[in-house]
ROTI-132228 format. One record per residue (C-alpha): residue in three letters; x, y, z; residue number from 1. Coordinates in pm, 1 decimal, decimal comma, m for minus. Each point is the difference from the previous one (the first is absolute). Example, Ala and Ser with C-alpha at 12.3 -4.5 7.8 and 13.67 -1.06 7.14 Angstrom:
REM residues 2
node residu = ALA | u = 1230,0 | v = m450,0 | w = 780,0 | num = 1
node residu = SER | u = 137,0 | v = 344,0 | w = m66,0 | num = 2
***
This chain:
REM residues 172
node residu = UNK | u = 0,0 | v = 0,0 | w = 0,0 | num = 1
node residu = UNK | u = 125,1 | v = 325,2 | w = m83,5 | num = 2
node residu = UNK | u = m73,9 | v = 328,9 | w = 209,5 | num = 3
node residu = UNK | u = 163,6 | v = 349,0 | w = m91,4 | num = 4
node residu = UNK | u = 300,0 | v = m18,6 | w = 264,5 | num = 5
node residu = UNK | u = 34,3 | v = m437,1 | w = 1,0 | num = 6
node residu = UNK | u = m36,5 | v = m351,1 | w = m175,3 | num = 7
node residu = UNK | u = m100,4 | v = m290,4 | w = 204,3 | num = 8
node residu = UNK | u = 52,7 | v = m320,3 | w = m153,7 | num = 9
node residu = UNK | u = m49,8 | v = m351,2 | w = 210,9 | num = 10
node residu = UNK | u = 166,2 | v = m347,9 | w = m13,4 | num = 11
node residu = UNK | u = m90,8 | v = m367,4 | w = 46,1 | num = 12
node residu = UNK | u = 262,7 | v = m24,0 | w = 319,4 | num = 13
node residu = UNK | u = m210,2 | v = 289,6 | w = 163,2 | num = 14
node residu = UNK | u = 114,3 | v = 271,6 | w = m24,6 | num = 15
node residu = UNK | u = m120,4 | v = 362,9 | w = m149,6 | num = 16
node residu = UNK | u = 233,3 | v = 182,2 | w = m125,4 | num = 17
node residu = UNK | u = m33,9 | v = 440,0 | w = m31,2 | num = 18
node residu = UNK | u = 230,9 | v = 198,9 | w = m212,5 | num = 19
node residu = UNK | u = 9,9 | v = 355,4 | w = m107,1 | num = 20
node residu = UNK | u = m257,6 | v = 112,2 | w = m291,7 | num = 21
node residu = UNK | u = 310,0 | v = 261,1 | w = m185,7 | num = 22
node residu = UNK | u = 336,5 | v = m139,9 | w = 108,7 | num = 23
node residu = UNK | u = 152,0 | v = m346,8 | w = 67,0 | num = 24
node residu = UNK | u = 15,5 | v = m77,4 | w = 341,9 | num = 25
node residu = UNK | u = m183,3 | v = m244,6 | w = 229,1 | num = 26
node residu = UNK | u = m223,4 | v = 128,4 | w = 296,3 | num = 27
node residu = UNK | u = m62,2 | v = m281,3 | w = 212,4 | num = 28
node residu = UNK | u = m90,3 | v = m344,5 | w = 14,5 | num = 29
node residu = UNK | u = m354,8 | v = m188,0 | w = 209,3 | num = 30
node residu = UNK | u = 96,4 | v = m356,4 | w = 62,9 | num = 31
node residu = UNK | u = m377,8 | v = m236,6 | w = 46,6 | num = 32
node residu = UNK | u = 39,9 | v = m305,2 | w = 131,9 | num = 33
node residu = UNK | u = m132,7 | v = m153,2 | w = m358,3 | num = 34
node residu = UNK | u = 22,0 | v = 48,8 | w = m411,0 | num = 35
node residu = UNK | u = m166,6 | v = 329,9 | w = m53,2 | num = 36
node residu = UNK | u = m138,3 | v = m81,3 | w = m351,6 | num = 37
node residu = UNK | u = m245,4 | v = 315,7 | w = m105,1 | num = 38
node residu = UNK | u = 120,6 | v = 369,8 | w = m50,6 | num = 39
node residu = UNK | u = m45,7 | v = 189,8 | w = 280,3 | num = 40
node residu = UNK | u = m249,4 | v = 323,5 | w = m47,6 | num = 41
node residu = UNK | u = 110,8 | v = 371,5 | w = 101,8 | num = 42
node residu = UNK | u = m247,2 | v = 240,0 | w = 187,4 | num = 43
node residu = UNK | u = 53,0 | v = 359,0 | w = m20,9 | num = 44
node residu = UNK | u = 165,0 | v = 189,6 | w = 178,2 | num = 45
node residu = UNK | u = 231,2 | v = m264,8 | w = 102,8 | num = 46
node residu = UNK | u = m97,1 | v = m379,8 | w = 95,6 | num = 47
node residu = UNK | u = 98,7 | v = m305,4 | w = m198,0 | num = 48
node residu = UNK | u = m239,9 | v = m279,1 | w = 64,6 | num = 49
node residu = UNK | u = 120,8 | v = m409,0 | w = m50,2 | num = 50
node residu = UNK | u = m103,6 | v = m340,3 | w = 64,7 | num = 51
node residu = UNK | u = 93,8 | v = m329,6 | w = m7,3 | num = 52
node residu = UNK | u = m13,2 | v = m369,5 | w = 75,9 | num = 53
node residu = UNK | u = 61,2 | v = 30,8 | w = 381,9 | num = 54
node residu = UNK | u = m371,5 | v = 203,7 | w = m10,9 | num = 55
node residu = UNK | u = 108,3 | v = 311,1 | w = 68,3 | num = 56
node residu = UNK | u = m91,1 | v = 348,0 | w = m138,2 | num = 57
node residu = UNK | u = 276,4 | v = 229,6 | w = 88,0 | num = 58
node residu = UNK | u = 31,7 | v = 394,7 | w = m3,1 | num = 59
node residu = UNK | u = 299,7 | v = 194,7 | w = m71,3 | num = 60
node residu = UNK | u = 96,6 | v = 338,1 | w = 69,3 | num = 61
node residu = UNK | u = 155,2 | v = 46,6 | w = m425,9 | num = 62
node residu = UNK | u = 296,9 | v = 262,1 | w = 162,4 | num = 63
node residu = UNK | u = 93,4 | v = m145,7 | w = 331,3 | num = 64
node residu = UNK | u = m45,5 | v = m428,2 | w = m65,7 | num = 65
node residu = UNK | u = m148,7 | v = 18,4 | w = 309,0 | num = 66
node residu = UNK | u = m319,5 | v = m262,6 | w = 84,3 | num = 67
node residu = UNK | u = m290,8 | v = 193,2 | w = 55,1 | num = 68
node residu = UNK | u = m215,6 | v = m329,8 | w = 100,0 | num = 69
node residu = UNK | u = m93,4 | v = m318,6 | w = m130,4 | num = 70
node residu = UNK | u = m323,7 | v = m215,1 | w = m10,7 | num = 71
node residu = UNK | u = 6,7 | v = m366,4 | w = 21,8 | num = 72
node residu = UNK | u = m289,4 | v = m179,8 | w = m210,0 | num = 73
node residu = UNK | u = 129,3 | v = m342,1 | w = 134,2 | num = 74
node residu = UNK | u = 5,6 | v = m98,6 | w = m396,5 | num = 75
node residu = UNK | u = 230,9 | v = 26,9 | w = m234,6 | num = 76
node residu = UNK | u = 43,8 | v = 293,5 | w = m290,0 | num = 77
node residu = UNK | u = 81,9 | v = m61,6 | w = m332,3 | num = 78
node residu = UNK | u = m213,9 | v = 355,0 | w = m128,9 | num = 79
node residu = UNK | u = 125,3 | v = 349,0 | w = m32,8 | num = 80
node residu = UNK | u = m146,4 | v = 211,8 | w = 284,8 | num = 81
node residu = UNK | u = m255,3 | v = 257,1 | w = m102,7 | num = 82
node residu = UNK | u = 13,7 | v = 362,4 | w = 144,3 | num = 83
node residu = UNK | u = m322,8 | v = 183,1 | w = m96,8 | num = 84
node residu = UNK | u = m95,5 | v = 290,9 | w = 230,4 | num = 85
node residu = UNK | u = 75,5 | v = m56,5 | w = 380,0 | num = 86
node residu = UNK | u = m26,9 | v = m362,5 | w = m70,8 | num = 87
node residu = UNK | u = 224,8 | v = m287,9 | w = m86,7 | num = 88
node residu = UNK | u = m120,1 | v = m321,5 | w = m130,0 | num = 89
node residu = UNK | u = 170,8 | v = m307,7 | w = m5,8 | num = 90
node residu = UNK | u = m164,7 | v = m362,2 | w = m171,6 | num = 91
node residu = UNK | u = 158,8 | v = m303,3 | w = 127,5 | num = 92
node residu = UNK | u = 105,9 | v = m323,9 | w = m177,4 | num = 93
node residu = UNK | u = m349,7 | v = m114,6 | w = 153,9 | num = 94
node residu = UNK | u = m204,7 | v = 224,5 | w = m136,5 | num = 95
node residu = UNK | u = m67,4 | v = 223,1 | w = 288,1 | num = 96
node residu = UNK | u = 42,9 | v = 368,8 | w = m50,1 | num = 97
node residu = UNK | u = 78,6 | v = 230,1 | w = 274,3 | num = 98
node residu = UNK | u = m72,5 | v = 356,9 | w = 45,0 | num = 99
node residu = UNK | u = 223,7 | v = 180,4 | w = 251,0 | num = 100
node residu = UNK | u = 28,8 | v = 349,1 | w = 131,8 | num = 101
node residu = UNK | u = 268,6 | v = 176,6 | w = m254,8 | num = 102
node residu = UNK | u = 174,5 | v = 244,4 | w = 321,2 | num = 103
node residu = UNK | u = m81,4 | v = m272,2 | w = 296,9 | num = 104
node residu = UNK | u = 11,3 | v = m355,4 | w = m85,3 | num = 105
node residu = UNK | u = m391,6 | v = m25,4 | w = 76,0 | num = 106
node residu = UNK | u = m193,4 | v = m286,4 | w = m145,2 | num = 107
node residu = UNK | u = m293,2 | v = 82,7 | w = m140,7 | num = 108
node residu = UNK | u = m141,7 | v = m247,4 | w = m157,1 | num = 109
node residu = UNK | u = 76,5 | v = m353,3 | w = m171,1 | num = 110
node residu = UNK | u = m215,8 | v = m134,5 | w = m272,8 | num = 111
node residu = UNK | u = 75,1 | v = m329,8 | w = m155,4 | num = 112
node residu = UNK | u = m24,1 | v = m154,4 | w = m357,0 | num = 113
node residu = UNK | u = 213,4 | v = 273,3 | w = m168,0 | num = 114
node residu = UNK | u = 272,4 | v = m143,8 | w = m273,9 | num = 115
node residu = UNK | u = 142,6 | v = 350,4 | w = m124,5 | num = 116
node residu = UNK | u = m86,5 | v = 361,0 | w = 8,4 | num = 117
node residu = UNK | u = m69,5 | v = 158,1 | w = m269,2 | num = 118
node residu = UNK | u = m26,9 | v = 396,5 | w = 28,5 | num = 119
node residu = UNK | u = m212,4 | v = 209,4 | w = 250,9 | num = 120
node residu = UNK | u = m41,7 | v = 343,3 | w = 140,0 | num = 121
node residu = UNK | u = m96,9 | v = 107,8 | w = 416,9 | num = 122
node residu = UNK | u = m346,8 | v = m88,2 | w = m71,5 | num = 123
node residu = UNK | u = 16,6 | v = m368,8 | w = m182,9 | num = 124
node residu = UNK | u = 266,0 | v = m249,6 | w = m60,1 | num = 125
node residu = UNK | u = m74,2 | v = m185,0 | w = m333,8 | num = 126
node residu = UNK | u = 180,2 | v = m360,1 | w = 14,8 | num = 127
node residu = UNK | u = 26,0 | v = m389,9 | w = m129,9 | num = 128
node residu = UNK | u = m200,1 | v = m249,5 | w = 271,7 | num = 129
node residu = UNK | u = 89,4 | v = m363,9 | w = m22,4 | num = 130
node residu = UNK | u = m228,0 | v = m88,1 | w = m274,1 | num = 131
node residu = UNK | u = 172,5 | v = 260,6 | w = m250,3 | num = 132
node residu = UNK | u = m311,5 | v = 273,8 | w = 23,7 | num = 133
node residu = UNK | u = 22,7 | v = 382,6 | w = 89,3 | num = 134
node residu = UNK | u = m54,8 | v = 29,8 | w = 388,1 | num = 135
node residu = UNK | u = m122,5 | v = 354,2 | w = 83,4 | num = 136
node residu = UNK | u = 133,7 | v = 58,3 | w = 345,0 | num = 137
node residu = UNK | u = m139,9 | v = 318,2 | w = 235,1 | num = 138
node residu = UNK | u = 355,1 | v = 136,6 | w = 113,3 | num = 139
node residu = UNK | u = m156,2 | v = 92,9 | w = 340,6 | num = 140
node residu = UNK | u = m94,9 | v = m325,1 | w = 97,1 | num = 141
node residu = UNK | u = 78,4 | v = m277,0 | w = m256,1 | num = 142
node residu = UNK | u = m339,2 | v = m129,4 | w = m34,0 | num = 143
node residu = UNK | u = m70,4 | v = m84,5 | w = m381,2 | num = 144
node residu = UNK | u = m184,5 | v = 246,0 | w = m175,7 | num = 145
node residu = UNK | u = m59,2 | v = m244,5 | w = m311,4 | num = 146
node residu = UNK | u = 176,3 | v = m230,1 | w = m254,4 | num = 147
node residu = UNK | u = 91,8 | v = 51,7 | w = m343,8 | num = 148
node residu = UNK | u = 33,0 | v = m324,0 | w = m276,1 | num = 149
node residu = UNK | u = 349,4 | v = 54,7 | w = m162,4 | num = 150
node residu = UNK | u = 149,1 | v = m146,7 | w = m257,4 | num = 151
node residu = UNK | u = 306,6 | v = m204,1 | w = 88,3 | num = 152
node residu = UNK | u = 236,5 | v = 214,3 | w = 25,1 | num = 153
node residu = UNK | u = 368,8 | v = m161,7 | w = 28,6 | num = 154
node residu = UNK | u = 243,4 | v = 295,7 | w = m21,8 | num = 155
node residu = UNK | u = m27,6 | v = 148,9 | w = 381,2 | num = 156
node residu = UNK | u = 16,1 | v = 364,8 | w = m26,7 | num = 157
node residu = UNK | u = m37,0 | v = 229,8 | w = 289,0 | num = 158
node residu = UNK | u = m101,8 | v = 345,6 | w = 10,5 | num = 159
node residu = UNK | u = 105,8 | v = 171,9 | w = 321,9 | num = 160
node residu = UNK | u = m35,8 | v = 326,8 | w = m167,1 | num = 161
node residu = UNK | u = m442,6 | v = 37,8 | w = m97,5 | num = 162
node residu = UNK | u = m227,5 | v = m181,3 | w = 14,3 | num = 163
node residu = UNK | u = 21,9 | v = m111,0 | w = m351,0 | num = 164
node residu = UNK | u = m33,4 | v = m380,3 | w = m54,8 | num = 165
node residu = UNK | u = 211,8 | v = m153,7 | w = m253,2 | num = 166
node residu = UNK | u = m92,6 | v = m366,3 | w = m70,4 | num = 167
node residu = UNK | u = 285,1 | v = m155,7 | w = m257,5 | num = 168
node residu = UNK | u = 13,1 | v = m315,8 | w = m145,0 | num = 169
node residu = UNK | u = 307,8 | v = m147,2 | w = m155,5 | num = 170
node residu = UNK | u = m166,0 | v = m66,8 | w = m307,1 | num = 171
node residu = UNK | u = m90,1 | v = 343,3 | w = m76,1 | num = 172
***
């Protein structure tokens, strides 16, 4: 993930790496305890967000390297964390996904049967449930606001930026 002062880039031994945006040079390294496989996401002003197979979400101050918190889902990670808002979301290799408070580590909510996000904005979270349909999520509480048939879509492409849903298929 690339902010405008740093580049965060993770490994399979665990570890996230942050350099500088302009210039060579390393920041500082966050050792997990397990492969963190996903990108990590950025959250202006200046928190880097990662996950990984131990089942933690972790928050980074982007200057210092210092751990802000992390949240424990008990299951492992294998999904690029979301930040949206004042929220983070996280969707586990189970197919649980977690909402948690952005600044304090809060849960909010869990809802389960998630495969992938998909885009979303404060309001709604648009996503793939286990059967390979649109879930409409509320972003308040995580209760399903309705389901969407979709095509099979077998390209995974996430939009962390609108809430513009791209479905892609590798046939064209």
């Amino acid at each position: 993930v690339v902010s405008s002062n740093s580049v965060a880039w993770p490994t399979d031994s665990g570890n996230l790496y942050v350099g500088l945006a302009h210039e060579p040079g390393l920041r500082y390294r966050m050792k997990a305890s397990d492969a963190i496989s996903a990108a990590p996401a950025f959250l202006a002003p200046d928190k880097i967000y990662a996950t990984s197979f131990d089942g933690y979400i972790y928050c980074l101050s982007e200057q210092q390297g210092n751990m802000i918190w992390r949240f424990t889902t008990g299951e492992p990670i294998t999904h690029s964390p979301i930040a949206l808002g004042s929220m983070v979301y996280a969707i586990s290799r189970r197919g649980n996904m977690f909402a948690v408070d952005a600044n304090t580590a809060a849960e909010r909510w869990v809802t389960g049967g998630i495969h992938r996000y998909l885009a979303g904005n404060e309001k709604r979270l648009y996503c793939q449930d286990d059967r390979g349909n649109i879930a409409i999520l509320d972003a308040a509480s995580g209760s399903r606001l309705g389901t969407l048939p979709a095509a099979a879509s077998d390209v995974p492409l996430l939009n962390p930026q609108t809430d513009r849903i791209f479905l892609v298929t590798s046939a064209g």
